[in-house]
C-alpha positions in Angstrom: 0.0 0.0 0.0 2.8 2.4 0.9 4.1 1.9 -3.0 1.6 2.7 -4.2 1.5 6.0 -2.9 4.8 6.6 -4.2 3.3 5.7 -7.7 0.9 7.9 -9.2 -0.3 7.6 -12.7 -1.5 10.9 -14.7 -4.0 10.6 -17.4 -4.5 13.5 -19.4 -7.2 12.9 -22.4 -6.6 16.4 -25.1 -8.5 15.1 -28.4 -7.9 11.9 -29.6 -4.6 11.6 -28.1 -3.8 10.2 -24.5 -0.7 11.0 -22.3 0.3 8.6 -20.0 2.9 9.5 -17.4 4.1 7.9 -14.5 6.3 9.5 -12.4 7.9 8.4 -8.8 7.5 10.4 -5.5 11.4 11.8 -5.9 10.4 14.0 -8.8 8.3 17.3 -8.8 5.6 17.9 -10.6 7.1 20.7 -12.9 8.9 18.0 -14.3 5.7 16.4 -16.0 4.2 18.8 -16.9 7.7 20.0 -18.6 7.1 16.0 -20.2 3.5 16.8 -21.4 4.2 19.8 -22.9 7.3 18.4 -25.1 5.0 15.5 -26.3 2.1 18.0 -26.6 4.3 20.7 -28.6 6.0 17.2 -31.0 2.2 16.2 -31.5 1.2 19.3 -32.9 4.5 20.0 -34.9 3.9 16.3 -36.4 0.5 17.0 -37.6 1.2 20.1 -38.9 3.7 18.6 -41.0 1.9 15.7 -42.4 0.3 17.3 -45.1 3.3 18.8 -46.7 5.1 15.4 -46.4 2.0 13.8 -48.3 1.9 16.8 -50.4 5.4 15.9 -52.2 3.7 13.4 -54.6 3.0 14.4 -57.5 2.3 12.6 -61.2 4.5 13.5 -63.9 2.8 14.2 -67.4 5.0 13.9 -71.1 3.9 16.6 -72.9 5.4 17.1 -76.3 5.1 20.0 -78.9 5.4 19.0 -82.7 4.6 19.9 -85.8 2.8 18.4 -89.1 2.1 19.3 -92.3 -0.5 18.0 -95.3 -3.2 18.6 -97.0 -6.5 18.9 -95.4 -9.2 16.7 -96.3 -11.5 16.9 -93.1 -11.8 20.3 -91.6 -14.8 20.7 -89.1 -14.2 24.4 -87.4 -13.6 23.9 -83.8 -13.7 20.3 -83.8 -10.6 18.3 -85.6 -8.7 18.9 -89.0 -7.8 15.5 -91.0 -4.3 16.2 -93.1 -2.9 13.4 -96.1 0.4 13.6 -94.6 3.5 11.9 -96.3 2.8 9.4 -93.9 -0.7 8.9 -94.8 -3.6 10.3 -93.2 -3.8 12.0 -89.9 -6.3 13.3 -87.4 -5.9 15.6 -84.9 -8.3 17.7 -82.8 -8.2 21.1 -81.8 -7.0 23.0 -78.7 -9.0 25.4 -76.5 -7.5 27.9 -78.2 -6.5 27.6 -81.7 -4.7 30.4 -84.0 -5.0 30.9 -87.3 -1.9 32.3 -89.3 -0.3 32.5 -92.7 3.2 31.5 -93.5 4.1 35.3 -93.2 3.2 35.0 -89.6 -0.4 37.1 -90.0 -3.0 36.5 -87.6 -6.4 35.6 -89.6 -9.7 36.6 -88.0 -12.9 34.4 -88.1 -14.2 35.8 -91.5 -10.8 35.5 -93.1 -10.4 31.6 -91.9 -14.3 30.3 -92.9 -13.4 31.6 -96.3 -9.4 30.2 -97.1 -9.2 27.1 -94.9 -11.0 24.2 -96.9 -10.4 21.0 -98.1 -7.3 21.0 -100.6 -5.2 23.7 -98.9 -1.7 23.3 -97.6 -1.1 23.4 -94.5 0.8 22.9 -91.0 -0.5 22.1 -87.5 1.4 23.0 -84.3 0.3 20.3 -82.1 1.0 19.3 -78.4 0.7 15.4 -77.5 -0.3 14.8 -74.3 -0.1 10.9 -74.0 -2.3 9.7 -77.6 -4.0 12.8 -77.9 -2.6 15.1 -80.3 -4.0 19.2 -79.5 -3.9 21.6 -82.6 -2.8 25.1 -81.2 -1.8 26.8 -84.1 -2.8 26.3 -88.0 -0.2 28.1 -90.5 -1.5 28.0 -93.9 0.9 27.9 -96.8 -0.4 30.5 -99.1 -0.6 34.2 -97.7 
């Protein structure tokens, strides 16, 4: 019975976490509470860094910029071109965002594009791949 007074457990319940300390009658009790607070203070240190250790992960993504050139023989406006390459034929679809120049470098505007890109024209297509999918940006007709 006398040992056991010498022995005291402490339970302290914060959250989901639990503290146990036992301490012996030869040390003060500054000295746990010195103990809680380190484990307390290394608790929240380790959760706030968790995240940032999980956040190091990332996915890695082969993107590759190319060019092509043909003749078109599909052209649906905002949709996909289809060009008789060297190669043979070729589909590719279109960007968000797809510019329209001539060889000079010339910006064409809507009007100017419905009226010379058409089956039969020369052309080449600035393209991104992104795994199988090939992403017109840029069309660059041959005749200015």
């Amino acid at each position: 019975m006398r040992q056991a007074c010498f022995r005291h457990m402490l339970l302290i319940r914060a959250n989901l976490w639990t503290f146990e300390i036992e301490y012996l009658s030869n040390r003060s009790p500054l000295h746990f509470i010195i103990t809680i607070m380190k484990k307390l203070i290394l608790s929240i240190a380790l959760a706030v860094a968790a995240p940032f250790a999980w956040a190091q992960v990332s996915e890695t993504t082969t993107t590759t910029t190319t060019e092509g050139s043909g003749t078109i023989t599909e052209f649906t406006p905002g949709s996909s071109i289809m060009l008789n390459e060297t190669s043979g034929p070729r589909h590719y679809r279109f960007g968000k965002h797809v510019v329209y120049v001539t060889r000079g470098g010339r910006e064409l505007d809507e009007a100017t594009v419905k009226t010379k890109v058409r089956v039969g024209v020369p052309v080449h297509v600035h393209y991104v791949t992104e795994g199988n999918e090939m992403a017109v940006d840029r069309v660059i007709l041959d005749e200015d």
